[in-house]
VMD Tcl script that builds the backbone (N, CA, C; Angstrom):
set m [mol new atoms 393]
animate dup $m
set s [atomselect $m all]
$s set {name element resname resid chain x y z} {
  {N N UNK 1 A 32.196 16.550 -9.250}
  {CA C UNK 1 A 31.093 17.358 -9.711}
  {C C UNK 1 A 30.349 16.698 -10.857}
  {N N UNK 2 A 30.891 15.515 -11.667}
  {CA C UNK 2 A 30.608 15.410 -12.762}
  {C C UNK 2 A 29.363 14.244 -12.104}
  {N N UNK 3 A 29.881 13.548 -10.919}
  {CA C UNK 3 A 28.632 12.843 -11.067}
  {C C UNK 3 A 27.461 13.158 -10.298}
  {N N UNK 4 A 27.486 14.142 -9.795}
  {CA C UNK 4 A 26.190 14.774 -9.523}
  {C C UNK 4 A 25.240 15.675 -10.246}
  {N N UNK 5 A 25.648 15.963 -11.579}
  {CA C UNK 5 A 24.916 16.343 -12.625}
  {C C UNK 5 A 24.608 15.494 -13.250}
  {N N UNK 6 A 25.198 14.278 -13.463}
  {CA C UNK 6 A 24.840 12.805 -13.964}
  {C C UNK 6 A 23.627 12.538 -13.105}
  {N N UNK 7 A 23.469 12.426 -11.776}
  {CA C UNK 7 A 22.431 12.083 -11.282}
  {C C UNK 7 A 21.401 13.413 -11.335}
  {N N UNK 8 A 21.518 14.448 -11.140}
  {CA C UNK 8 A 20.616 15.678 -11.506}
  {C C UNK 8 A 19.772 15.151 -13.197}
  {N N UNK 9 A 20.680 14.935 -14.034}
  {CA C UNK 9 A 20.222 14.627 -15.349}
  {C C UNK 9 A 18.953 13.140 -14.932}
  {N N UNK 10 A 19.808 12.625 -14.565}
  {CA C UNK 10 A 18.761 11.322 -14.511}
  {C C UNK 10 A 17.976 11.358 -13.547}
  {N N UNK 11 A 17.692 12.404 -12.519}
  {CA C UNK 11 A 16.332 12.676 -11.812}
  {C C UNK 11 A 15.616 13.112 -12.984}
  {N N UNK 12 A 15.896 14.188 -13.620}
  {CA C UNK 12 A 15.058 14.822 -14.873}
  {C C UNK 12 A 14.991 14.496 -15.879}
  {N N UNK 13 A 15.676 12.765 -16.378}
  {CA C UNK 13 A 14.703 12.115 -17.152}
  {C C UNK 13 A 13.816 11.246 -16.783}
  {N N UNK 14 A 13.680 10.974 -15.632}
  {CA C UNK 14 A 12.673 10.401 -14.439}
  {C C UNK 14 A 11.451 10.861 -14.775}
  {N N UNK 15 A 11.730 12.327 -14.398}
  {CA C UNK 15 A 10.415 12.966 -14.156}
  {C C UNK 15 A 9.787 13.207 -15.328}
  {N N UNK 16 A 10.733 13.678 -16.680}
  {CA C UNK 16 A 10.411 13.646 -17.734}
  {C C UNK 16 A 9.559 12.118 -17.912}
  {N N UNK 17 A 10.228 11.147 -17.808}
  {CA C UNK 17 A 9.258 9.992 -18.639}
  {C C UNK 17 A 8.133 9.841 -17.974}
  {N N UNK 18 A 8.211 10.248 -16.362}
  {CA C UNK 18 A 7.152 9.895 -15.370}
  {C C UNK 18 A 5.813 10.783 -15.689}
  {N N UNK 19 A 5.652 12.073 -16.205}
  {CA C UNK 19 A 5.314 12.771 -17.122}
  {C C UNK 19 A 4.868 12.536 -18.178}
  {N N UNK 20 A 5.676 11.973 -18.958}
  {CA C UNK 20 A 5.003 11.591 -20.460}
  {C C UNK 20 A 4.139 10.851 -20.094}
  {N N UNK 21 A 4.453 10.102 -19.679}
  {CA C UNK 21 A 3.372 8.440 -19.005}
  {C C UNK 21 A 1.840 8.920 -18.877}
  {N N UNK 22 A 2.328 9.641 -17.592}
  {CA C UNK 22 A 0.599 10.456 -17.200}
  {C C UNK 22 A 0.038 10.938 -17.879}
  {N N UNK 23 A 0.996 12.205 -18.885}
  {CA C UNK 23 A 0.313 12.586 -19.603}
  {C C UNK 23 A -0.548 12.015 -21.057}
  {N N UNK 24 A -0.047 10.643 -21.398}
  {CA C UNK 24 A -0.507 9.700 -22.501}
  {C C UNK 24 A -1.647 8.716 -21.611}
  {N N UNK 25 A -1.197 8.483 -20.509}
  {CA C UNK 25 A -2.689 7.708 -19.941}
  {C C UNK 25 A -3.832 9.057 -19.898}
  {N N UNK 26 A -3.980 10.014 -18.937}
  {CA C UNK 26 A -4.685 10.853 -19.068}
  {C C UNK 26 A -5.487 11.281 -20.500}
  {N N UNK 27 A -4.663 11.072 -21.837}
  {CA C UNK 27 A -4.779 11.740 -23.088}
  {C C UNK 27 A -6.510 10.635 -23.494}
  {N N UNK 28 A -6.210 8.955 -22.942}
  {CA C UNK 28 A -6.989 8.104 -23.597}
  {C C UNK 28 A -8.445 8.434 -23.255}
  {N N UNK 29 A -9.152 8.013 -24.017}
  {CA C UNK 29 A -10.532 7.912 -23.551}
  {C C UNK 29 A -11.317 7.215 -24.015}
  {N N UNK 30 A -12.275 6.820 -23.616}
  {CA C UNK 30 A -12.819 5.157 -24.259}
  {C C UNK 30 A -14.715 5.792 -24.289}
  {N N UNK 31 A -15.399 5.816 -25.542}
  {CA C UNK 31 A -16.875 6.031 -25.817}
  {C C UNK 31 A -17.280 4.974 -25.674}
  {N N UNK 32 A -17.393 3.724 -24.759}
  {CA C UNK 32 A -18.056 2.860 -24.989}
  {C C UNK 32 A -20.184 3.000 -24.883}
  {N N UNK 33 A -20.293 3.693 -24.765}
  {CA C UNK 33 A -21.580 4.220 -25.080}
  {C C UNK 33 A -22.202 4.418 -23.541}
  {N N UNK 34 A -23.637 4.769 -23.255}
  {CA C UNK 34 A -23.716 5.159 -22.408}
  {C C UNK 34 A -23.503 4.314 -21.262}
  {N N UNK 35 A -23.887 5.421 -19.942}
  {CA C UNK 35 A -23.099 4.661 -18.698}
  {C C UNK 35 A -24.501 3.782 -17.867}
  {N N UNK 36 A -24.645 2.662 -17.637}
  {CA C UNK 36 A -25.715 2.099 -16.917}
  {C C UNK 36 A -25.282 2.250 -15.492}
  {N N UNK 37 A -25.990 2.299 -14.345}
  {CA C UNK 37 A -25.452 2.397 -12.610}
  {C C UNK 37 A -26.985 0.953 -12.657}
  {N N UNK 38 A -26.355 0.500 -11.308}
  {CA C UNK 38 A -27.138 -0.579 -11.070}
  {C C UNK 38 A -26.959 -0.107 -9.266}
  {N N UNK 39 A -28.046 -0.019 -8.354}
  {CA C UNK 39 A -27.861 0.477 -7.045}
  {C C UNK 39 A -28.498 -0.505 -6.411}
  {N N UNK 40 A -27.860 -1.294 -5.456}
  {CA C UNK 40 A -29.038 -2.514 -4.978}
  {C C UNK 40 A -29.172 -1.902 -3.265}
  {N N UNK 41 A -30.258 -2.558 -3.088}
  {CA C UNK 41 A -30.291 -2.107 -1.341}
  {C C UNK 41 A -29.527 -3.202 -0.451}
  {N N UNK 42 A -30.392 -3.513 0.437}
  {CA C UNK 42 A -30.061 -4.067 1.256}
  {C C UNK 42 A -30.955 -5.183 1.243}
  {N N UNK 43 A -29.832 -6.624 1.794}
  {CA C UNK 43 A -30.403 -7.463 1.408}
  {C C UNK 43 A -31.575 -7.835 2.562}
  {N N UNK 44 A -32.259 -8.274 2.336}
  {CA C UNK 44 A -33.343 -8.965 4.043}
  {C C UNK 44 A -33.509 -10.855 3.233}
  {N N UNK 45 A -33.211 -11.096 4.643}
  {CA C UNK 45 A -33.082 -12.738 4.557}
  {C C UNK 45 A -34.005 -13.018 5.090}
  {N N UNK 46 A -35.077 -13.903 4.872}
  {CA C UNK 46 A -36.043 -14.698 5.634}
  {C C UNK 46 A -36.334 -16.214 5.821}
  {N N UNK 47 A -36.315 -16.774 6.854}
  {CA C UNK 47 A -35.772 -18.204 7.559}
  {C C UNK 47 A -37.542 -18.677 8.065}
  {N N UNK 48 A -37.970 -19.851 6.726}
  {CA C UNK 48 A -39.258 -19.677 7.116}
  {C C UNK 48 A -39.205 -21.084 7.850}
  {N N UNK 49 A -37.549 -21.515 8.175}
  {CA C UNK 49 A -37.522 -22.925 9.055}
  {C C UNK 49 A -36.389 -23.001 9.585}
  {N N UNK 50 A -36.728 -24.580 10.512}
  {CA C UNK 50 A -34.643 -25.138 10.735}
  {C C UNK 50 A -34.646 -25.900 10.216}
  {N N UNK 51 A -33.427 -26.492 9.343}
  {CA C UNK 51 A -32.778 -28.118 8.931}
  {C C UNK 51 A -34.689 -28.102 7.965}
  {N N UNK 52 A -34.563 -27.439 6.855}
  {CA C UNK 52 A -35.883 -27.856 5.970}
  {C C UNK 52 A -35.369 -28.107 4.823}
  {N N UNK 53 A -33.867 -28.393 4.621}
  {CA C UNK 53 A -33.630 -28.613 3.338}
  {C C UNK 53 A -31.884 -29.490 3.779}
  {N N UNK 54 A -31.324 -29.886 2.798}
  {CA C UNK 54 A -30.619 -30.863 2.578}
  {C C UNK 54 A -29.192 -30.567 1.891}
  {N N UNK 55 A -28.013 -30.724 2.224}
  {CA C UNK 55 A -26.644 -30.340 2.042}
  {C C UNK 55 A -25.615 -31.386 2.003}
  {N N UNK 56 A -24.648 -31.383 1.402}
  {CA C UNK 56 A -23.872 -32.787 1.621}
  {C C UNK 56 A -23.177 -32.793 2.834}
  {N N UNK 57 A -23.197 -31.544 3.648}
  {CA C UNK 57 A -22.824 -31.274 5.328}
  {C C UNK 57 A -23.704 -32.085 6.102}
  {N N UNK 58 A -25.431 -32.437 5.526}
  {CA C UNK 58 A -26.357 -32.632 6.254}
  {C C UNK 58 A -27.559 -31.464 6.492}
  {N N UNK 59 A -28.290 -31.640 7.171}
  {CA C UNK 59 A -29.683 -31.048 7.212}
  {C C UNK 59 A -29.073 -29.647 7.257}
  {N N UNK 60 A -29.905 -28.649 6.512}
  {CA C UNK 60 A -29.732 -27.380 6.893}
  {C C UNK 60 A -30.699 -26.214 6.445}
  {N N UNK 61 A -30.934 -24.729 6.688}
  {CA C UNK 61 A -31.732 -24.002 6.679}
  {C C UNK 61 A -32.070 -23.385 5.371}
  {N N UNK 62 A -32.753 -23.009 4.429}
  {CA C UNK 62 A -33.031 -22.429 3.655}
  {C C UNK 62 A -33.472 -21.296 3.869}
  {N N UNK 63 A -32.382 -20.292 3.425}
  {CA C UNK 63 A -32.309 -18.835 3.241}
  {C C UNK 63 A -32.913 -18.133 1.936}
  {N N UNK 64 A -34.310 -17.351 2.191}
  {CA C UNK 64 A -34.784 -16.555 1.069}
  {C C UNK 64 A -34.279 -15.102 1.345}
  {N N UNK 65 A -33.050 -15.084 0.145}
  {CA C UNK 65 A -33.093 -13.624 0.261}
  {C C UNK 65 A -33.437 -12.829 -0.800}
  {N N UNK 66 A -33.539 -11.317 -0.680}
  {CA C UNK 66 A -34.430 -10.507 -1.575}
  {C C UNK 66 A -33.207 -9.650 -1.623}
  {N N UNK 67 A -33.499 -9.156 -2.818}
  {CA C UNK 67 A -32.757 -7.541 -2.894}
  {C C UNK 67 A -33.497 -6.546 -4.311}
  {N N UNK 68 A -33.509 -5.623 -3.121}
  {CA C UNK 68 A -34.298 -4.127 -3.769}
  {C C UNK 68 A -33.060 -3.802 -4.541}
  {N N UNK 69 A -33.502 -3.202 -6.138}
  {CA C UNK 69 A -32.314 -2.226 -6.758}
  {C C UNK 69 A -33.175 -1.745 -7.756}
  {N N UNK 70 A -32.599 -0.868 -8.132}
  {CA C UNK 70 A -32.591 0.199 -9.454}
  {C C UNK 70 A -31.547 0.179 -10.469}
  {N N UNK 71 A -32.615 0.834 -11.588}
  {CA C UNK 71 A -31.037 1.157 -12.570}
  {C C UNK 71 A -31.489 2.323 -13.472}
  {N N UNK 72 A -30.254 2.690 -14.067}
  {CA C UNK 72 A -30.689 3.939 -14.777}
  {C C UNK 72 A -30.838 3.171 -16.073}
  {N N UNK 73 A -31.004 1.820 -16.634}
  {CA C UNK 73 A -31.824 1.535 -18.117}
  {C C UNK 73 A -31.984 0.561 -17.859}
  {N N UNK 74 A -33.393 -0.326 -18.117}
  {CA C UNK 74 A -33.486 -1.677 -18.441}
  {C C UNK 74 A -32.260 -2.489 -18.710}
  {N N UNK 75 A -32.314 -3.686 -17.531}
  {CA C UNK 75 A -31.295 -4.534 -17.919}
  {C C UNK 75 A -32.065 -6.012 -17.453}
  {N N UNK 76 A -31.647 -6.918 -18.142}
  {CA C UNK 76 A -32.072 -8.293 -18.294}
  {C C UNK 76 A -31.093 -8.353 -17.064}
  {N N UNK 77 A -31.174 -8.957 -15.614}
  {CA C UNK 77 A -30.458 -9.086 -14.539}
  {C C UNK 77 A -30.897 -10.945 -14.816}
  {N N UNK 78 A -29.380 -11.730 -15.386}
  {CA C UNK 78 A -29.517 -13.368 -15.411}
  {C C UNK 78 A -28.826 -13.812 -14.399}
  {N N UNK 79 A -27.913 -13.907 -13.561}
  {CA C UNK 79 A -27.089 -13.988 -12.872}
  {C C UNK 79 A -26.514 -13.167 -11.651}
  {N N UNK 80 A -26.461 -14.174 -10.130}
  {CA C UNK 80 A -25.658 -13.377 -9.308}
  {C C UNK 80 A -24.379 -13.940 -9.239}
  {N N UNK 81 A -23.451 -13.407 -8.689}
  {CA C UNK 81 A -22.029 -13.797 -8.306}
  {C C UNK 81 A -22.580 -13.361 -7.032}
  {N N UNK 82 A -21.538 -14.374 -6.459}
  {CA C UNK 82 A -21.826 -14.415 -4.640}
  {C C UNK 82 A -20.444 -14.714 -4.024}
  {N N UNK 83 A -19.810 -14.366 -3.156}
  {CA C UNK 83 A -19.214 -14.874 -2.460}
  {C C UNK 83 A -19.327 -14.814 -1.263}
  {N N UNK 84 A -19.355 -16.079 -0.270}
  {CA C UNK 84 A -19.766 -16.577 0.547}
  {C C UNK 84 A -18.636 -16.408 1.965}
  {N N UNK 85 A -18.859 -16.048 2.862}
  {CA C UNK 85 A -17.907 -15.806 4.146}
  {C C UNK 85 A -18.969 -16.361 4.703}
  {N N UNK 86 A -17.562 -17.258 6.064}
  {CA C UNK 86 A -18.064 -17.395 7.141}
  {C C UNK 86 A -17.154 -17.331 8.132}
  {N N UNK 87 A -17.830 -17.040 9.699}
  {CA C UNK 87 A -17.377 -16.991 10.920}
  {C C UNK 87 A -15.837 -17.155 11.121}
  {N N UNK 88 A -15.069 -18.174 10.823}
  {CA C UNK 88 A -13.655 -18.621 10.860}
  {C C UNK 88 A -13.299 -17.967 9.490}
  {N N UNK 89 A -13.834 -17.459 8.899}
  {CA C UNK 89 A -13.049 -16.591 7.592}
  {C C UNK 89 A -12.764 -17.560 6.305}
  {N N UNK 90 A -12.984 -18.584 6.179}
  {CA C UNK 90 A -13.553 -18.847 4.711}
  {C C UNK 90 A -14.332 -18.711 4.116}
  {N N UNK 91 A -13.992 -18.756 2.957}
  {CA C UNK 91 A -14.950 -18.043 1.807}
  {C C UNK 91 A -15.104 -18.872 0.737}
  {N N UNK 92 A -15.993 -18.996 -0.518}
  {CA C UNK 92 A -16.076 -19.692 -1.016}
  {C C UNK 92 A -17.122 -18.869 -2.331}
  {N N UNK 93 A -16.494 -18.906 -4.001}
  {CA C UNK 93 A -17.227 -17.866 -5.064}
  {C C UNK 93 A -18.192 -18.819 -5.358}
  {N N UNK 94 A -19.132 -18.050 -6.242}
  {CA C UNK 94 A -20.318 -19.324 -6.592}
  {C C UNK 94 A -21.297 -18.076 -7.949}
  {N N UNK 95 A -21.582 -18.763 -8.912}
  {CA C UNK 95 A -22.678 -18.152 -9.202}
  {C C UNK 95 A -24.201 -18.733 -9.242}
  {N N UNK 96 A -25.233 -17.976 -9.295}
  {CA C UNK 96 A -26.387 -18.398 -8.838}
  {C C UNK 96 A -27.064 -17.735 -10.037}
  {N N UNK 97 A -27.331 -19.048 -11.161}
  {CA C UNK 97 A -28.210 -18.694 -12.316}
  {C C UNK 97 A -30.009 -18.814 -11.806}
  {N N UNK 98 A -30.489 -19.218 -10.839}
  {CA C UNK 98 A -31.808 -19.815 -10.397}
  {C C UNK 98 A -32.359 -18.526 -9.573}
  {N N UNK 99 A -33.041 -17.789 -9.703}
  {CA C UNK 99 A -33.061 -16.163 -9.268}
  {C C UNK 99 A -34.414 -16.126 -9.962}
  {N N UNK 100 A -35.101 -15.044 -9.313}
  {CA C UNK 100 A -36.542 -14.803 -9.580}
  {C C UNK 100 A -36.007 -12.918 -9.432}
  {N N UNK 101 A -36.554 -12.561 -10.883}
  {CA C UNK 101 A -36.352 -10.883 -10.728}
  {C C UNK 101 A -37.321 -10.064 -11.517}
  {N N UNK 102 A -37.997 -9.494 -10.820}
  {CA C UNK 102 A -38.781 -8.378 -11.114}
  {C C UNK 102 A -38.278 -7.142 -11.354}
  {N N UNK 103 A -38.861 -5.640 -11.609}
  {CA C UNK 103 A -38.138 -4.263 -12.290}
  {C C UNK 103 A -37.457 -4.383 -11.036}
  {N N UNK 104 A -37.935 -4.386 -9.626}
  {CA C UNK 104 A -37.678 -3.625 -8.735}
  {C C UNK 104 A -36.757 -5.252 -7.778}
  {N N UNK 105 A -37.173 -6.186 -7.896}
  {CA C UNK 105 A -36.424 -6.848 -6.726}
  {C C UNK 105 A -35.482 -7.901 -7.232}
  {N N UNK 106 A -34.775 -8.681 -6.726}
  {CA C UNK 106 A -34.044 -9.974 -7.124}
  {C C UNK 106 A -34.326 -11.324 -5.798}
  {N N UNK 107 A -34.695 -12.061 -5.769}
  {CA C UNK 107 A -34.914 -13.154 -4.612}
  {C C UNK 107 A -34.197 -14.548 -5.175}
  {N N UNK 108 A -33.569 -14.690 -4.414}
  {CA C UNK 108 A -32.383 -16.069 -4.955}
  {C C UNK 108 A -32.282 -16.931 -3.163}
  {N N UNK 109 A -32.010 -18.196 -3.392}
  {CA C UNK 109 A -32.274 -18.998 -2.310}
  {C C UNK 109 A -30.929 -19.612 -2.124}
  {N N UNK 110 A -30.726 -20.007 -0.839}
  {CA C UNK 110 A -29.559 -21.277 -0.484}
  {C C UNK 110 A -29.630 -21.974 0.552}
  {N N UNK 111 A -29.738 -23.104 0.360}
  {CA C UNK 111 A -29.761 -23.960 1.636}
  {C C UNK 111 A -28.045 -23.816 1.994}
  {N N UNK 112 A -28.007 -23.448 3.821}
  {CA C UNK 112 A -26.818 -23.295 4.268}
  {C C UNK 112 A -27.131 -24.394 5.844}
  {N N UNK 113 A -26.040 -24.629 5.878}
  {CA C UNK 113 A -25.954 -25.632 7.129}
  {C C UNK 113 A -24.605 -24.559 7.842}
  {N N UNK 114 A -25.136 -24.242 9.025}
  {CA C UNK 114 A -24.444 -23.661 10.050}
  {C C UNK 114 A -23.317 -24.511 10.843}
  {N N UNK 115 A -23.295 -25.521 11.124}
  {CA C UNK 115 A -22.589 -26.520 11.349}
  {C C UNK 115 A -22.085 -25.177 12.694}
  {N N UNK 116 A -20.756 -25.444 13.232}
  {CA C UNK 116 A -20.135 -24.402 14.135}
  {C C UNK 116 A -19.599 -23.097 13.908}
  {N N UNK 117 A -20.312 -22.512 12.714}
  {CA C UNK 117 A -20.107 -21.175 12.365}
  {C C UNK 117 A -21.367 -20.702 13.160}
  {N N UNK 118 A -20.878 -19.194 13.506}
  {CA C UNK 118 A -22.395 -18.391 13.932}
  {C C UNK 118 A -22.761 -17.451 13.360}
  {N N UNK 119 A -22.195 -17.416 12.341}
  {CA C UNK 119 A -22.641 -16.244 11.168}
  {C C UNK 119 A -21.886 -16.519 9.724}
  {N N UNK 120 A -22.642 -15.961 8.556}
  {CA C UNK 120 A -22.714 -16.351 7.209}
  {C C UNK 120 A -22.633 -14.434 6.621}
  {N N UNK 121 A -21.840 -14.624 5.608}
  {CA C UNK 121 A -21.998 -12.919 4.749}
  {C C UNK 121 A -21.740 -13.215 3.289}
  {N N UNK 122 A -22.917 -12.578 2.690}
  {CA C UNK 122 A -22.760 -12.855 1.639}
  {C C UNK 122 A -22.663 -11.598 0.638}
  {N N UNK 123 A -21.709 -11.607 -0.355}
  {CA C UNK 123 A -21.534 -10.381 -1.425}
  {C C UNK 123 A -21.733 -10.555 -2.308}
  {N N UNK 124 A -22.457 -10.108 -2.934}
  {CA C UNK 124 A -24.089 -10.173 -4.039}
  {C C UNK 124 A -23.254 -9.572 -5.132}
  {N N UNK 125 A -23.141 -9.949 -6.273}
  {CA C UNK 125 A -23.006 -9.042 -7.433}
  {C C UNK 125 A -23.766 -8.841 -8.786}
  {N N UNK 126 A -24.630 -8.501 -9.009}
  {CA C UNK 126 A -25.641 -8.736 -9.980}
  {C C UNK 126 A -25.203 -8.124 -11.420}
  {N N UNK 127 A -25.518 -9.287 -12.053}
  {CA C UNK 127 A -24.689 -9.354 -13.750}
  {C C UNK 127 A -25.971 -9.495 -15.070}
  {N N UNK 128 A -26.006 -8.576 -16.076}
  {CA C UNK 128 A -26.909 -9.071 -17.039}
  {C C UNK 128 A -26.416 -9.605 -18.206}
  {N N UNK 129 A -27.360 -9.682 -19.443}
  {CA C UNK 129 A -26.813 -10.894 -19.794}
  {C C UNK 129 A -25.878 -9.901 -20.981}
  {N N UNK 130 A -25.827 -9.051 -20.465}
  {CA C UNK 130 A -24.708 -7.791 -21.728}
  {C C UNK 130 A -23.465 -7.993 -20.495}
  {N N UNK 131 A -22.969 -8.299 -19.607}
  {CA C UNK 131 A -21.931 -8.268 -18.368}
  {C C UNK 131 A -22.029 -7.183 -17.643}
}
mol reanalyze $m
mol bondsrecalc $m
mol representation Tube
mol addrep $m
């Protein structure tokens, strides 16, 4: 009998500490001042050629893409983070300081060489110069 109140006890300091825990994360809270949202659309790519630009793969296409966004306060948008997928599932991070951005759009370029991939995806992350 004795050691099943031993283990009864030590379920219920379990739950006890498992408890305190939550209840001290829950307790924190952080004012870092107000909240900015940044909402981008969707990107549209436009291919105003083939092989019009140059890669250490060899000849390849130059991709203009655009992206529509909003925000709830002025932000200096200097930088994208990108990471790059393709077809066979590599990927590859990159940032892209060379970007043209207006209130409303962002347009950033890449020459990509398709080589035997048949598709390219790219995940946009737009950064200002506060992070």
């Amino acid at each position: 009998m004795k050691r099943i109140s031993n283990i009864i006890n030590l379920n219920k300091a379990a739950h006890l500490a498992t408890l305190t825990l939550l209840w001290l994360l829950s307790g924190c809270s952080s004012d870092d001042g107000p909240t900015i949202s940044i909402t981008a659309g969707q990107q549209v790519v436009t291919i105003n050629g083939i092989n019009d630009c140059n890669t250490s793969l060899g000849d390849g296409t130059t991709l203009l893409i655009d992206i529509p966004y909003t925000t709830s306060m002025s932000l200096n948008i200097t930088q994208l983070r990108i990471t790059t997928t393709v077809e066979d599932g590599s990927s590859q991070e990159g940032i892209n300081t060379t970007i043209v951005v207006t209130s409303d759009n962002i347009r950033w370029a890449t020459c990509f060489t398709f080589g035997t991939q048949a598709w390219v995806e790219y995940e946009v992350r737009l950064e200002s110069d506060t992070g």
